[in-house]
Structure formats: structure tokens, C-alpha cells
C-alpha positions as CSV (number, residue, x, y, z in Angstrom):
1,X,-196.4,96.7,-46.0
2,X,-195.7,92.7,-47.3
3,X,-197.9,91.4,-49.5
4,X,-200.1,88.7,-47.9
5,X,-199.4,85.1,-49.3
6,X,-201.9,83.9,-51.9
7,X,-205.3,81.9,-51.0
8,X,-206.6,79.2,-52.5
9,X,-208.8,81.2,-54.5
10,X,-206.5,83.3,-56.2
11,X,-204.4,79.9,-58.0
12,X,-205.3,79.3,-61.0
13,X,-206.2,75.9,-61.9
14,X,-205.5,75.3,-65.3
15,X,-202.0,76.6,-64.5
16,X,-201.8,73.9,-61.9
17,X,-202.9,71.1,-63.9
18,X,-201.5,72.1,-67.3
19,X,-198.9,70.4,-69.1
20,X,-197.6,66.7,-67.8
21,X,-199.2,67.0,-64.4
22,X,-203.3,66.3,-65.9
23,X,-201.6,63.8,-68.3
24,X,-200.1,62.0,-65.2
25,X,-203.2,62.2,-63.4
26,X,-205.3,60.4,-66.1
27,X,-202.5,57.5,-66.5
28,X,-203.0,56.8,-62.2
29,X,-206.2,56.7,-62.7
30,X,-206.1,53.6,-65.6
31,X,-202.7,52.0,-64.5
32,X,-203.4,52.6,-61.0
33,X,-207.0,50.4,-61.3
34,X,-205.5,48.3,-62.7
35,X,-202.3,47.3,-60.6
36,X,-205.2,47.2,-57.7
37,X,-206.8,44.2,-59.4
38,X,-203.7,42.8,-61.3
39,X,-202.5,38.8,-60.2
40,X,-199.7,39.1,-57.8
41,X,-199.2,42.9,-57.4
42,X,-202.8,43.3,-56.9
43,X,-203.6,40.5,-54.1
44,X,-204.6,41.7,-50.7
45,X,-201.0,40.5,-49.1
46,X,-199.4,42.8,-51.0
47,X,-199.0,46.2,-49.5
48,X,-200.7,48.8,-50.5
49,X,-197.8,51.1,-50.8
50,X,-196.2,48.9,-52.5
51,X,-198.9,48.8,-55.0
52,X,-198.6,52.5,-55.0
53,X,-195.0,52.8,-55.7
54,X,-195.5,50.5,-58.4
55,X,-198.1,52.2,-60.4
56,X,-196.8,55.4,-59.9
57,X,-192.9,54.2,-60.9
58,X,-194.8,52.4,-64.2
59,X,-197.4,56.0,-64.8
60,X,-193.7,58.2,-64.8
61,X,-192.0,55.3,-67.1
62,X,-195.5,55.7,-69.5
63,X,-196.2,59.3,-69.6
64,X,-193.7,60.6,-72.8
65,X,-194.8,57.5,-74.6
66,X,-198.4,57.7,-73.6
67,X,-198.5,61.9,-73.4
68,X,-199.4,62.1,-77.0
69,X,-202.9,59.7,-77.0
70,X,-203.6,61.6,-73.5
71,X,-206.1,64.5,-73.9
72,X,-205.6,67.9,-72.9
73,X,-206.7,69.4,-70.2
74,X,-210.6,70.4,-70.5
75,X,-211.4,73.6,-69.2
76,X,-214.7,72.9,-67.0
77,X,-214.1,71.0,-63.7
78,X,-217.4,68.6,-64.9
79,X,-215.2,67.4,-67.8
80,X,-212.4,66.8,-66.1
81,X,-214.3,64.7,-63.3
82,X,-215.8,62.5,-66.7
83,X,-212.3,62.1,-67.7
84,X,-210.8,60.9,-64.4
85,X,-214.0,58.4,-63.8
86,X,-213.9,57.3,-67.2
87,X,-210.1,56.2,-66.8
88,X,-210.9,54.4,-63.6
89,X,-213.9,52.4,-65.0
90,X,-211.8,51.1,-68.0
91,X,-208.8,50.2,-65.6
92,X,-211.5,48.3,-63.0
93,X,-212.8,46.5,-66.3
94,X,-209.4,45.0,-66.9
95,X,-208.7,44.3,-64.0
96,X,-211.6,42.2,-63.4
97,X,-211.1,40.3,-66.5
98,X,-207.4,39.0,-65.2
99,X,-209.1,38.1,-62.0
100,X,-211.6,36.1,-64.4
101,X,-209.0,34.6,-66.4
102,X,-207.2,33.5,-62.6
103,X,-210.5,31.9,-61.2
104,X,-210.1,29.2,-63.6
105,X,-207.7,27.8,-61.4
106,X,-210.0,28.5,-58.6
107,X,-212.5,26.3,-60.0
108,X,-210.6,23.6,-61.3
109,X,-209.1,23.4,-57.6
110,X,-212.6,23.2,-55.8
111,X,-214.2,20.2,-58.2
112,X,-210.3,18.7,-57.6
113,X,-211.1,19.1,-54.1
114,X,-214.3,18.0,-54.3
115,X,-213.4,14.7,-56.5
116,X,-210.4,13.9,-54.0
117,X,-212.4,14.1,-50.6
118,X,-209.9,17.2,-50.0
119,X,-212.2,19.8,-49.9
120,X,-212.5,20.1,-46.2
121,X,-209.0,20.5,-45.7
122,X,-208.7,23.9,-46.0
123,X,-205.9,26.5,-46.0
124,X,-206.0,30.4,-46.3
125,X,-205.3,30.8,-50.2
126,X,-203.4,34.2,-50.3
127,X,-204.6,35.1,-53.9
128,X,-207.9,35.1,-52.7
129,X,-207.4,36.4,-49.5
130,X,-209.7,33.2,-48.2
131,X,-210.0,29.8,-47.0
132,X,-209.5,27.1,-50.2
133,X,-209.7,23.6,-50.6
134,X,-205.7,22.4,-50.5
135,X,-205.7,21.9,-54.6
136,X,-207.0,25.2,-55.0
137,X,-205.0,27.4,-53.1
138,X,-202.0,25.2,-53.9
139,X,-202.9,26.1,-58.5
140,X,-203.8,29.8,-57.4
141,X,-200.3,30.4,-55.7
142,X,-198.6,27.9,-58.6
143,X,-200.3,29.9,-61.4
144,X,-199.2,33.3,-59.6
145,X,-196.0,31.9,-59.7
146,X,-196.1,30.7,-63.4
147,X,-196.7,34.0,-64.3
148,X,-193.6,35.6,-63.1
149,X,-191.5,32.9,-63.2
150,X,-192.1,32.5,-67.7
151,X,-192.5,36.6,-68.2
152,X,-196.2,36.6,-68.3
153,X,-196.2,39.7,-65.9
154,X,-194.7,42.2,-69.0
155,X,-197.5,40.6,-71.3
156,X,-199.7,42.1,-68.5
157,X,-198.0,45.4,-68.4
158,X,-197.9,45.5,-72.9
159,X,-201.3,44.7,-72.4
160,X,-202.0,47.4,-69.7
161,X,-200.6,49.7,-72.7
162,X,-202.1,48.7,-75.1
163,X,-205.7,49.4,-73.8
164,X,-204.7,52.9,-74.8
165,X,-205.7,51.3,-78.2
166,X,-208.7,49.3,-77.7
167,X,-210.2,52.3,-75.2
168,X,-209.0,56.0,-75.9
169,X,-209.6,58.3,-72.9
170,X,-211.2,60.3,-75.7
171,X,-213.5,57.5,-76.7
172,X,-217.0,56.9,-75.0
173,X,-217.9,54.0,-73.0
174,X,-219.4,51.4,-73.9
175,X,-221.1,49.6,-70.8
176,X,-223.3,46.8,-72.8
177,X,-219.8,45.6,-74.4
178,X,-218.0,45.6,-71.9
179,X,-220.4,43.5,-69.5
180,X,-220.7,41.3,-72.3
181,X,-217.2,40.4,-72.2
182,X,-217.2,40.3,-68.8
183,X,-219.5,37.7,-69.0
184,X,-218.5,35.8,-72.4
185,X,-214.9,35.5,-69.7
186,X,-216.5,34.5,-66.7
187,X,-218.3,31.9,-68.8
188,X,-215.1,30.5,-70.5
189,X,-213.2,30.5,-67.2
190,X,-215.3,28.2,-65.7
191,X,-215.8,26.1,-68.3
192,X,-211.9,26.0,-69.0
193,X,-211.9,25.0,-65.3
194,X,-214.1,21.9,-65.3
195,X,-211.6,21.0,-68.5
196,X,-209.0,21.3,-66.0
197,X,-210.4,18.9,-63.3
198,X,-212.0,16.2,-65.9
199,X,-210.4,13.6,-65.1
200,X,-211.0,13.6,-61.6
201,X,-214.8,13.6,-62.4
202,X,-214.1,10.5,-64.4
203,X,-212.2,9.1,-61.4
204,X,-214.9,9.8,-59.4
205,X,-217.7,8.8,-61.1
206,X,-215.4,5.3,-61.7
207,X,-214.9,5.1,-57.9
208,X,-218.5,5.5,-56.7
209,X,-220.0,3.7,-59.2
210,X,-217.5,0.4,-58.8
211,X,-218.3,0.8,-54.7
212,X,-222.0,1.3,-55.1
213,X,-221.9,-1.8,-57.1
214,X,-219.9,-3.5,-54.3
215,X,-222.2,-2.2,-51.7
216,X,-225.0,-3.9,-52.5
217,X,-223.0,-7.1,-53.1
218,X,-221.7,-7.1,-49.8
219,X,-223.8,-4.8,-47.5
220,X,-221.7,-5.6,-44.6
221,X,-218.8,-4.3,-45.6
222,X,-217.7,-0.5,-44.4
223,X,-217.6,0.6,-47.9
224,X,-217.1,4.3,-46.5
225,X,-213.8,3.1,-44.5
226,X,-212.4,1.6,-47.5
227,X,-213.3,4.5,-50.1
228,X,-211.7,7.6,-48.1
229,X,-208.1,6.4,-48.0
230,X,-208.6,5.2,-51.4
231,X,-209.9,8.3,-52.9
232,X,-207.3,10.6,-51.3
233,X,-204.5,8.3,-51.9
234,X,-205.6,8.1,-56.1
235,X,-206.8,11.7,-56.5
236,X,-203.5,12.8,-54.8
237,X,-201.6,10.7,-57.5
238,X,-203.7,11.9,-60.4
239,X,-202.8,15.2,-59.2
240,X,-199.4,14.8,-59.3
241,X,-199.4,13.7,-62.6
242,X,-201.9,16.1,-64.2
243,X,-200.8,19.2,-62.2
244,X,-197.9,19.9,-64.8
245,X,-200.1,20.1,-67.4
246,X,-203.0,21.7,-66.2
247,X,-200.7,24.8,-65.2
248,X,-199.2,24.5,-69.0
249,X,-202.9,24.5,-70.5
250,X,-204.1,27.5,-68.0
251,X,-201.1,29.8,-69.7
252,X,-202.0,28.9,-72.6
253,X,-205.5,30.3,-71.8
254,X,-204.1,33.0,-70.4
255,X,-202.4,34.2,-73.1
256,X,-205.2,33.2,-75.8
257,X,-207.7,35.1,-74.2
258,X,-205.3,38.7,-73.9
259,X,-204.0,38.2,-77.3
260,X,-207.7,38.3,-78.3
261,X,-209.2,40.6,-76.4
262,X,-207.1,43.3,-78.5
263,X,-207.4,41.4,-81.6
């Protein structure tokens, strides 16, 4: 008589999981957070089997190297559920602080818009899978593009690693710190942001403040038919000539605030 084919309950599950397959597990769940909230790989127009292919082409590159600071696997089922959630929290928590780091562009480009009488002109910004004022979306897809184009996106990935550092699986969490420097980022974005679009507030206040004086010299005149063209026209060319450098000073950020968040 054949032997009938094993059920479900008769596989054993530490034999399943044991070895390289729990380790491999744990990395998805971190790298694979991560990637889902990483600039570029992790915006909305970007497949989501691409994303998938990605993190799990990086987890096989990073399990040897990583396998030894992974834990083993735990025998309860409750444990290795803390595990798993524990990894995804810490890779959500990074992630959001790159998409911090990134809305400083965001913000610079709304007060530009707003200073330039651009900020009805919209356009669907594809890092933020919405509509943007036009100097908004245009620094969101120039910064994405900074990053790849100067080798930014391996600092993201060395910095993707060395989490393993700063936040052992092993470790406990540490919620209160964490949303601290959540907020400490969040804080600095925007105010690195309003940096950014200074001096078109300047131009602005300059602008409205010379018409409103002309106003009430000459109440006749159309002062709003003569300010629009003008303020477009000088807040484009102020753009063009501060655009270089506001994308130079944003990396700069960029890479001050990783370098010390592990230091």
C-alpha cells in the first residue's frame, strides 16, 4: 500500500525555516521597507515588481555579509512574529526619514511657486504622485535625478546596511527616539526649504512693497496688469540662476544629515 503524501501538519517548521532561509526573511522585511519608501526606486511610478526584484536581488547580495549580525531562528512562532514586525518598523522608519530629507525640495518649490505667481500652474509631480506647483515638481524630479546621476543612490544602499549598526534585529525599540528624530528631520527639512526659496521672499516682499507704494501714488493705474508679467518674468530668472545652487546645497543636506544620523 503507498504511503500517503505528507500534510501540512506533519512538516516541521524549524526545519523549514532553519539555516539561510529565516535570515533571508528578516533582511525582506528591513531592506524590503525600505526600498518601498526609498527616492526613486520607491515612488509610486515605479512598479512594484520592479521594486520587488530589486530588494530581493540586493537581500541575496546582503545575506553572507549580513548572516552573522542576523539572529537565529527563535523557536516560538510569537517570537518570530516580534522579529519580522520589528524589522519592518525599523525599515518604515528609514524610509520616512529620506522622504523627509526629499520634502525639502517640496517646500522650497511651493513658497517658489508661491513668490513667482506660479503656483497655479500645476503639473502631476511624479515623486509625489500629485499635482505640484511647476518649481516644485520641476526640484523633486531634478533632485531624484541628482541622486543617481552623482552616486548618492549607493550612499543610500551603505546606509541601508549600516542600520544593521545603529538598530540590531536583536536590539529593542525605541519608539520615543525614533519619533524624535522623526520630528527633529521634519523640522530641519522645512526650515532648510524656506533657506532654499529666500530670495524669492525677498523678491517678493521688494515687489509688493515698491507697487503698493505706487498704488497709492497713482490709483488709476492697473497695478495688477503690470505686476503679473513682471513677477513671472523676474522670479523665472531668479530661478534660473539660483536653481544650480539650491540643488548643490540640498545634497549637501542630504548627505549631512545620513552621515549624522549614524554618527
Amino acid at each position: 500500500m503507498a504511503a500517503s503524501p505528507p500534510t501540512l501538519a506533519h512538516i516541521d517548521l524549524s526545519a523549514f525555516l532553519s539555516g539561510h532561509v529565516f535570515g533571508f526573511i528578516l533582511l525582506l522585511s528591513r531592506i524590503g521597507s525600505v526600498m518601498m519608501l526609498m527616492p526613486g526606486i520607491g515612488d509610486t511610478y515605479v512598479p512594484p515588481n520592479i521594486r520587488l526584484t530589486f530588494a530581493l536581488i540586493l537581500c541575496a547580495l546582503l545575506l553572507g555579509p549580513l548572516m552573522p549580525l542576523l539572529p537565529a531562528l527563535p523557536p516560538a512562532p510569537g517570537d518570530i512574529a516580534r522579529l519580522i514586525v520589528h524589522e519592518v518598523a525599523i525599515g518604515f522608519f528609514f524610509g520616512t526619514l529620506l522622504r523627509l530629507i526629499m520634502s525639502a525640495l517640496d517646500a522650497a518649490g511651493s513658497i517658489i511657486g508661491l513668490e513667482t505667481g506660479l503656483s497655479n500652474a500645476t503639473l502631476l509631480n511624479p515623486a509625489q504622485a500629485t499635482q505640484s506647483s511647476l518649481p516644485s515638481a520641476f526640484l523633486s524630479v531634478a533632485g531624484l535625478a541628482m541622486i543617481f546621476c552623482t552616486g548618492l543612490d549607493r550612499l543610500l544602499i551603505q546606509a541601508t546596511v549600516a542600520l544593521y549598526n545603529a538598530f540590531p534585529p536583536t536590539a529593542p525599540l525605541m519608539p520615543g527616539d525614533m519619533a524624535q528624530a522623526v520630528i527633529n528631520i521634519a523640522n530641519r527639512s522645512f526650515v532648510v526649504g524656506v533657506e532654499f526659496a529666500a530670495p524669492f521672499l525677498i523678491m517678493g516682499l521688494l515687489i509688493y512693497a515698491g507697487f503698493g507704494v505706487l498704488q497709492r501714488l497713482m490709483p488709476q493705474v492697473q497695478i495688477f496688469m503690470v505686476l503679473m508679467p513682471l513677477e513671472i518674468w523676474g522670479g523665472l530668472m531668479l530661478f534660473s540662476l539660483t536653481v544650480a545652487g539650491i540643488l548643490t546645497l540640498w545634497m549637501q543636506f542630504f548627505n549631512q544629515t545620513l552621515d549624522s544620523f549614524f554618527h
